[in-house]
C-alpha positions as CSV (number, residue, x, y, z in Angstrom):
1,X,16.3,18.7,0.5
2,X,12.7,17.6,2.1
3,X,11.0,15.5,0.6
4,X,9.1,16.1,-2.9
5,X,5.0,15.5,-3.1
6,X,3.5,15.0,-6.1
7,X,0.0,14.9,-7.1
8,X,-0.2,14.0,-10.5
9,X,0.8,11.2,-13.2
10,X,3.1,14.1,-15.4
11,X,4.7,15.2,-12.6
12,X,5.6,11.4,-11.1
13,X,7.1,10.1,-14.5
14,X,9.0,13.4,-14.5
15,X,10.5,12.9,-11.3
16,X,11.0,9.5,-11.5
17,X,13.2,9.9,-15.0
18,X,14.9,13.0,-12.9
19,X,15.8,10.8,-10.1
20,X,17.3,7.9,-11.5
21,X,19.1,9.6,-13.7
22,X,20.3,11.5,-10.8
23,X,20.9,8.2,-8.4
24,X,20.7,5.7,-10.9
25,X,23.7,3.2,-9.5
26,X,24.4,4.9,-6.2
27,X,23.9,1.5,-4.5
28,X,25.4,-0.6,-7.5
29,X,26.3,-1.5,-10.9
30,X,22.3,-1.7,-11.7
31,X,20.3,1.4,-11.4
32,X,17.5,0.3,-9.5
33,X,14.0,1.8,-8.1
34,X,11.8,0.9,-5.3
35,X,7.7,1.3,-5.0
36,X,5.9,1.0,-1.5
37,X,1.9,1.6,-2.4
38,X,0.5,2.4,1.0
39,X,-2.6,4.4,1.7
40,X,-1.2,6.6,3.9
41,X,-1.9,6.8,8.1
42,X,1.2,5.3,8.1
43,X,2.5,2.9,11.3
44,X,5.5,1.2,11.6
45,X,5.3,-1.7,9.8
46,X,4.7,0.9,6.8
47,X,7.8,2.5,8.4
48,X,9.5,-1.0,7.9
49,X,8.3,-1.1,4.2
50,X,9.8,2.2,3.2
51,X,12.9,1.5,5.2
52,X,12.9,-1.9,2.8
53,X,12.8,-0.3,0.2
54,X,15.4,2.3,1.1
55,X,18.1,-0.3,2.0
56,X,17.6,-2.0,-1.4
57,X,17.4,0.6,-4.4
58,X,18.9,4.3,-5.6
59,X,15.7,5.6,-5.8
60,X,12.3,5.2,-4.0
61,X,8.8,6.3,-4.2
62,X,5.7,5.7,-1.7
63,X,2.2,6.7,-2.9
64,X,-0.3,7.3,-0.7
65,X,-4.0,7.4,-2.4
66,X,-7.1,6.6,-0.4
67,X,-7.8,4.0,-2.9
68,X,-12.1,4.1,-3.4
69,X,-12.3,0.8,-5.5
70,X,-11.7,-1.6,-2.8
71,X,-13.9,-0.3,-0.2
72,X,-17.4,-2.0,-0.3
73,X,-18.9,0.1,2.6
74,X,-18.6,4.0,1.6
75,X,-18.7,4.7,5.8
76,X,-15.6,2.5,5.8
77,X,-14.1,5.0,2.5
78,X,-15.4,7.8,4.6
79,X,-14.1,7.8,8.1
80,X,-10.3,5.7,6.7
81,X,-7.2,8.6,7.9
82,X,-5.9,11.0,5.9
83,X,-2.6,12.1,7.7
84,X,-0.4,13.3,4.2
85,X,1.5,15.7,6.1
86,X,2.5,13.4,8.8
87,X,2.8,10.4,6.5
88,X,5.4,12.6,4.1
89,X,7.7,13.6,7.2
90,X,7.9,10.2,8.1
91,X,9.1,8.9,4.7
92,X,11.3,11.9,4.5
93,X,13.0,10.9,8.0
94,X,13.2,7.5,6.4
95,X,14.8,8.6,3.5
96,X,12.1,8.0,0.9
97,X,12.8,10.4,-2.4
98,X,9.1,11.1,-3.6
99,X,5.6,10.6,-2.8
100,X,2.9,10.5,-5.2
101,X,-0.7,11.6,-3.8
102,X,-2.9,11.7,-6.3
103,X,-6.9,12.7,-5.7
104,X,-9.0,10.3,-7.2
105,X,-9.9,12.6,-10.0
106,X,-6.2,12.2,-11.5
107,X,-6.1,8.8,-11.0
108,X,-9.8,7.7,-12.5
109,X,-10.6,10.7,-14.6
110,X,-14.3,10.5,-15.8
111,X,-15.1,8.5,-12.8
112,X,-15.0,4.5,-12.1
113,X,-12.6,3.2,-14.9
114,X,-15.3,0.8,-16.7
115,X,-11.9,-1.5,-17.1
116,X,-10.4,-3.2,-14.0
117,X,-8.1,-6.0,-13.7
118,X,-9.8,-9.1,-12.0
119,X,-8.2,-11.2,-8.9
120,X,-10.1,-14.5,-10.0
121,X,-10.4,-17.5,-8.5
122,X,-7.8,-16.6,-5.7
123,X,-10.1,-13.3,-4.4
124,X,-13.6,-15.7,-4.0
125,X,-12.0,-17.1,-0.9
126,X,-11.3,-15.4,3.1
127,X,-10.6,-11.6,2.6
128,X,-12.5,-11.8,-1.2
129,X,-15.8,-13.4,0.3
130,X,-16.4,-11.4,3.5
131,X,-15.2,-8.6,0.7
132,X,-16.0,-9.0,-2.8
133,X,-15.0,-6.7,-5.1
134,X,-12.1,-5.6,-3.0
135,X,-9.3,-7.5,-4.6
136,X,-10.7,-6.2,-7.8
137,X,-10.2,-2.9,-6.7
138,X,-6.4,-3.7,-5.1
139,X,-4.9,-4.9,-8.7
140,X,-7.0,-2.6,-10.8
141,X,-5.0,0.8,-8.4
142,X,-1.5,-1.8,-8.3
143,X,-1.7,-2.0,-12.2
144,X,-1.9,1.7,-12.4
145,X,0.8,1.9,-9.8
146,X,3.2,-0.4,-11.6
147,X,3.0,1.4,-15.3
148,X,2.9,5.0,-14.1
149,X,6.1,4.2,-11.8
150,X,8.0,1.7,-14.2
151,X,11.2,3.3,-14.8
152,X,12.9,4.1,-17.9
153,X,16.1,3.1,-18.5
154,X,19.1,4.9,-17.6
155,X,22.3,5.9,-19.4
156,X,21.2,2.8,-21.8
157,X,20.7,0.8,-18.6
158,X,17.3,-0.7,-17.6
159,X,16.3,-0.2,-14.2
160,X,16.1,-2.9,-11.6
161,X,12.2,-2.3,-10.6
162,X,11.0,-3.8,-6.8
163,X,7.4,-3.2,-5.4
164,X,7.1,-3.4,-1.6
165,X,4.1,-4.9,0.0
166,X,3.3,-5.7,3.8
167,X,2.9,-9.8,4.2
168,X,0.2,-8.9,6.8
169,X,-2.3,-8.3,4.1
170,X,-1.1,-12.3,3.0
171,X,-3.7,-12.8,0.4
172,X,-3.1,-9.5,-1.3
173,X,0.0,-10.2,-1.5
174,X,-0.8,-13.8,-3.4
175,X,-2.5,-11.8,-5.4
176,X,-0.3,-9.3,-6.8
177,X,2.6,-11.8,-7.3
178,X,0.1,-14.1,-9.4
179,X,-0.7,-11.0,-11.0
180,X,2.6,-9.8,-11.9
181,X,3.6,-13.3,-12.8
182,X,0.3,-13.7,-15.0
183,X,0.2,-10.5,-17.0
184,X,4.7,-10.2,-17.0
185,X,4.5,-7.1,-15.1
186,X,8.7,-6.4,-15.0
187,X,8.1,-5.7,-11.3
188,X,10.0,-7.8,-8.3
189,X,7.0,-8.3,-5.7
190,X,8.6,-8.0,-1.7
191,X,7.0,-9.3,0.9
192,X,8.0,-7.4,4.2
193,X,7.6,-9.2,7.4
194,X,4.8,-8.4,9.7
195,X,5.1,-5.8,12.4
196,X,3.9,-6.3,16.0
197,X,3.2,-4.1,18.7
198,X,5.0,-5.0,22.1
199,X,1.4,-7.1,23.3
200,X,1.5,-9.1,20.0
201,X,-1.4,-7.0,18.2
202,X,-0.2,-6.9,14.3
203,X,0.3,-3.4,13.4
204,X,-2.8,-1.6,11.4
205,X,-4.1,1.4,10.6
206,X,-7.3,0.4,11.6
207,X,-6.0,-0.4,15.2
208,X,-6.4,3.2,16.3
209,X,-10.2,2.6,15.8
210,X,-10.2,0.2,18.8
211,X,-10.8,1.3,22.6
212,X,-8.8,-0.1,25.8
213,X,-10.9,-3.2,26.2
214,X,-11.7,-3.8,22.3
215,X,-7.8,-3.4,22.0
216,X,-7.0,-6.2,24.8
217,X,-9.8,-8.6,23.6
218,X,-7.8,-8.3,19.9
219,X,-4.8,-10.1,21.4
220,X,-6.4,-13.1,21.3
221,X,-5.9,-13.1,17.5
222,X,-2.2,-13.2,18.1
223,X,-2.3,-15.9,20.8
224,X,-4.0,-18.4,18.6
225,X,-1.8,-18.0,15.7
226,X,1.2,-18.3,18.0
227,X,-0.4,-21.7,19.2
228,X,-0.2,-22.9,15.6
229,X,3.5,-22.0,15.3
230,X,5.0,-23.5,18.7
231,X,3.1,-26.7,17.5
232,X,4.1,-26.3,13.8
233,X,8.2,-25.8,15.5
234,X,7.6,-29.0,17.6
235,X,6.6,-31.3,14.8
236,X,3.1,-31.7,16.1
237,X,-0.2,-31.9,15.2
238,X,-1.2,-28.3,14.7
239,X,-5.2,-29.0,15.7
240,X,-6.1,-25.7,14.2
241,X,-9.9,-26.4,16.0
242,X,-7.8,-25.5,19.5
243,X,-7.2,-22.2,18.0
244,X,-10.8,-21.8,16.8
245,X,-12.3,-22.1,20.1
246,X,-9.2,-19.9,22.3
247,X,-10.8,-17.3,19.8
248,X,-14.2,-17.9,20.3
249,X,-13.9,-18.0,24.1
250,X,-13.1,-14.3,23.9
251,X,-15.8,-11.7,24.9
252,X,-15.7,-9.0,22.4
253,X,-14.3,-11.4,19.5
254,X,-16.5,-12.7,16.6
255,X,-14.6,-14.4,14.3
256,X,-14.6,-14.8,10.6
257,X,-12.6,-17.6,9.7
258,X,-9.2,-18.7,11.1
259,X,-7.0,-21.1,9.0
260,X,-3.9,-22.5,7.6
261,X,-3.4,-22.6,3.7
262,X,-0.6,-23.0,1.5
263,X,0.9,-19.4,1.3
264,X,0.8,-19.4,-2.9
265,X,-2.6,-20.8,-3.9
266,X,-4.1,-20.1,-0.4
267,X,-6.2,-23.3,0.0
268,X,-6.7,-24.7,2.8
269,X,-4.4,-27.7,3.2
270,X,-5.3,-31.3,3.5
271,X,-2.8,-33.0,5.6
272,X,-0.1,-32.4,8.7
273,X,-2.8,-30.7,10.3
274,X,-4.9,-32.3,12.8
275,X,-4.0,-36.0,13.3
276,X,-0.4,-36.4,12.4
277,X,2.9,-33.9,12.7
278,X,3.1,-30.9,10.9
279,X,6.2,-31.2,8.1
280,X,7.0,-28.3,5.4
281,X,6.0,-24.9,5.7
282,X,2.4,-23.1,5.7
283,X,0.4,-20.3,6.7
284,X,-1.7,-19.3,9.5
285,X,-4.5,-16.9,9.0
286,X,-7.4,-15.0,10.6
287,X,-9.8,-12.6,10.7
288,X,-12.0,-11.2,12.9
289,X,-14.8,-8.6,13.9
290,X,-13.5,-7.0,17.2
291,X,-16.2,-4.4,18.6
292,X,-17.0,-2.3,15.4
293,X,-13.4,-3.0,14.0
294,X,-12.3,-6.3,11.2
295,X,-9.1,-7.3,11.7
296,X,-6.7,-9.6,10.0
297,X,-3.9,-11.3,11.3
298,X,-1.4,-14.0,9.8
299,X,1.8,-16.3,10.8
300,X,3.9,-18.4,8.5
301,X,4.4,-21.7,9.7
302,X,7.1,-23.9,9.4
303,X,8.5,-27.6,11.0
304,X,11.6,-27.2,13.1
């Protein structure tokens, strides 16, 4: 059977009760069903999302939605892929059991909802100030998300529920676990590793938008985070200022911020960084204007 589309909120709670009760326990006692939000021109790390996903639950579901909320420049909204056709064969190849497509009519009717969920303290820092309003936009769509895929239960069984997300959008990913934690969404948040290209460059949709040269001067972004993790391995100082200036020696490269944090709160932390050896565990992160295209980039850290 090929893969079903959906476009709209009736139709994805009746499939999704049709499903499980179909599969419900095909992969174990507990009927259980997987989400992967993307929005669509979908790569391989989404490929290693869905695939995630796949492995872990009876039943899974991708949504692909062009989501207008968290886009602050409409050119940006304008020119992002739409690729639904390719993007369903791909989750169908995977093994993914529905995608919900939704225009942005079905999912805001009446326009803008004049209600949105707000990221806090946690948005007002890297991605959230070069961005604001974006975060806002990310957990007001995930809310939506998470209610209008919750599963039922089956046979008088609740249904395990997991939500998929890429840990090279890091801070998102804060995020929506603090959200789900916050509000008691009955969601399991998984982070999926990042994907790399064979050169390093973290895969992105937004990497088809840069041209031979913009492409190689990117690569930098990879190199400097690697920096921090063979000196995090070694126990050594991780002199994140060395990385700083690798990237700003690049041509082609102007950078945003580059960092390491703790991986839950995000802040940047105080000690094992510059003057004495890294211990524990932390994250790496960066962003970065490269020709006419922003990238992020990220690498968890930890002492050998």
């Amino acid at each position: 059977m090929p893969i079903t589309v959906v476009r709209t909120k009736a139709e994805l709670r009746s499939e999704i009760a049709r499903l499980t009760a179909e599969h419900g326990g095909r992969r174990g006692a507990t009927p259980s069903l997987g989400l992967a939000p993307t929005m669509g021109a979908l790569h391989n790390g989404h490929r290693m999302l869905a695939e995630a996903a796949v492995a872990a639950n009876d039943v899974v579901v991708a949504s692909v939605f062009v989501n207008p909320l968290q886009f602050g420049d409409p050119k940006d909204l304008e020119r992002y892929p739409r690729t639904l056709d390719a993007d369903a064969a791909l989750l169908d190849a995977i093994g993914v059991d529905l995608v919900f497509a939704p225009s942005v009519e079905e999912m805001y009717p009446g326009g803008e909802p004049l209600v949105r969920v707000t990221a806090g303290p946690l948005a007002e820092k890297w991605e959230g100030a070069s961005r604001p309003g974006h975060f806002d936009g990310v957990l007001t769509v995930v809310s939506k998300l998470f209610h209008l895929a919750s599963p039922g239960p089956v046979a008088g069984r609740p249904v395990a529920f997991r939500a998929y997300f890429g840990q090279k959008d890091a801070q998102q990913l804060a995020i929506v676990r603090r959200m789900v934690k916050d509000l008691d969404f009955p969601v399991d948040v998984v982070g999926v590793p990042i994907v790399r290209a064979e050169d390093g460059l973290a895969l992105s949709s937004r990497n088809q938008f840069l041209n031979d040269g913009d492409r190689e001067a990117a690569l930098v972004l990879s190199r400097a985070l690697r920096l921090m993790d063979e000196r995090a391995t070694a126990h050594q100082p991780l002199e994140p200022d060395d990385a700083v200036a690798l990237i700003k020696s690049q041509p082609g490269v102007e950078l945003d911020y580059f960092e390491v944090v703790d991986a839950d709160t995000l802040e940047p932390l105080a000690f094992n960084c510059r003057e004495t050896p890294f211990t524990g565990e932390a994250l790496a992160i960066v962003a970065a204007r490269v020709g006419e295209v922003r990238l992020i980039d990220n690498m968890p850290l930890k002492a050998s």
